[in-house]
C-alpha positions as semicolon CSV with decimal commas, in nm:
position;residue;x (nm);y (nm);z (nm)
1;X;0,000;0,000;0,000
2;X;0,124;0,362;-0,095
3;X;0,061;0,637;0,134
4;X;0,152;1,045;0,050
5;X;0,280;1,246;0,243
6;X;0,102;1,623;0,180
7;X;0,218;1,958;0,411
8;X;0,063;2,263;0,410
9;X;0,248;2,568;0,356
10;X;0,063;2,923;0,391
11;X;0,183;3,277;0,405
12;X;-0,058;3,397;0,665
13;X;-0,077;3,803;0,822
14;X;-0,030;3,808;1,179
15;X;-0,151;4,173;1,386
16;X;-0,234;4,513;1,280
17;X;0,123;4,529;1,065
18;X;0,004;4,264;0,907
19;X;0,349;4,100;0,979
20;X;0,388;3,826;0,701
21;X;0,492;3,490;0,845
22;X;0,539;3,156;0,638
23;X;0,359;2,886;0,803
24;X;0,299;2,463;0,817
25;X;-0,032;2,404;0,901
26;X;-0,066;2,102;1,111
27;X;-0,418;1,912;0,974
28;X;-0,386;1,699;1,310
29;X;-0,398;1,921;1,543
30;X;-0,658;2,243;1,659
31;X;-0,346;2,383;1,799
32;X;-0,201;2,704;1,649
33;X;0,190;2,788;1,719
34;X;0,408;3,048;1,606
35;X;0,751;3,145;1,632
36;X;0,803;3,409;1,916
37;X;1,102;3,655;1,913
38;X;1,140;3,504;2,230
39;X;1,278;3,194;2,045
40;X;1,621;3,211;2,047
41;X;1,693;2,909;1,835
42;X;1,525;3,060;1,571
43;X;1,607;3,415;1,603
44;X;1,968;3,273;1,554
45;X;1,887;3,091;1,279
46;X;1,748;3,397;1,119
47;X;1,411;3,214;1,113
48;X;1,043;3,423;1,086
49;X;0,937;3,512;1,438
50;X;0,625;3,727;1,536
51;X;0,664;4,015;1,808
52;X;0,381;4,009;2,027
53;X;0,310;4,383;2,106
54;X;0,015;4,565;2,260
55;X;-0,016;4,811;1,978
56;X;-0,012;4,529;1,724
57;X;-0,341;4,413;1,908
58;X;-0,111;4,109;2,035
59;X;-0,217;4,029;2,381
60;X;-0,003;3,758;2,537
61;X;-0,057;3,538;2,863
62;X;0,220;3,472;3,111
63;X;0,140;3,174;3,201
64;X;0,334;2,919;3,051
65;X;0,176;2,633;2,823
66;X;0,379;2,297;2,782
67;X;0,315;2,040;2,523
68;X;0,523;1,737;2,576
69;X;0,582;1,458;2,381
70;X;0,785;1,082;2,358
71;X;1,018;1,278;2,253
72;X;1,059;1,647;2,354
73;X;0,886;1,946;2,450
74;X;0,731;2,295;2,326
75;X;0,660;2,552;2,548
76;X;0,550;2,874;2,500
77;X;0,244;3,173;2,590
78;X;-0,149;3,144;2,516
79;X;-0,169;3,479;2,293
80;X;-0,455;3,618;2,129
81;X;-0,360;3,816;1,781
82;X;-0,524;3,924;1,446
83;X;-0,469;3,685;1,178
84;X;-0,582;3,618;0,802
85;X;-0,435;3,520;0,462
86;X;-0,286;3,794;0,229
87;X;-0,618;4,011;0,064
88;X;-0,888;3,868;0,339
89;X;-0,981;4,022;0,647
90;X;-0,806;3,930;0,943
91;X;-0,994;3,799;1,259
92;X;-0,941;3,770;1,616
93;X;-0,723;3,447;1,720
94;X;-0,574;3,225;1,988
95;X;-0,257;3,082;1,945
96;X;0,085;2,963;2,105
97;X;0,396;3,213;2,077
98;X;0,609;2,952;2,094
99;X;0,937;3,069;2,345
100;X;1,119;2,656;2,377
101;X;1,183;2,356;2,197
102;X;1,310;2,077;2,336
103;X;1,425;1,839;2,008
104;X;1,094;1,924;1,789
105;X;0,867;1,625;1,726
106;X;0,824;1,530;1,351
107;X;0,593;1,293;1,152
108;X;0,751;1,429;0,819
109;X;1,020;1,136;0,723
């Protein structure tokens, strides 16, 4: 039996700026992450990262959230941000600024 493996990969408009982020949507989960600046990994990698600022309508939580799995960890802050897709409008959101990873989990072989 063949199987195929399909990702999803969207340019999507995160707060007021509009800040454009490339993302991988994830069709098996209802969780939402993105890239903090807080994410040091990638901000040394030179990787897309989202600012979450007040005047960017970007309201964060500081309490932490932890996903764990077999084989690692993601950590970061329950935010709530405008988001849409280049020419829609954007709507009100919740989603994970992502701050730690702790050797990523992958599916993708």
């Amino acid at each position: 039996m063949s199987t195929t493996k399909i990702v999803f990969i969207r340019e999507i408009e995160v707060g007021k700026s509009k800040q454009s982020l490339q993302i991988l949507f994830d069709s098996s989960s209802s969780d939402f992450w993105i890239a903090s600046s807080k994410f040091q990994s990638c901000v040394i990698a030179k990787m897309q990262t989202y600012d979450c600022k007040q005047e960017d309508l970007c309201i964060s939580q500081h309490e932490q959230y932890v996903n764990s799995f077999e084989t690692g960890f993601i950590t970061g802050n329950l935010a709530k941000f405008p988001v849409g897709v280049p020419q829609t409008s954007q709507i009100g959101y919740f989603g994970i600024l992502i701050n730690e990873v702790e050797r990523i989990p992958s599916r993708i072989n």
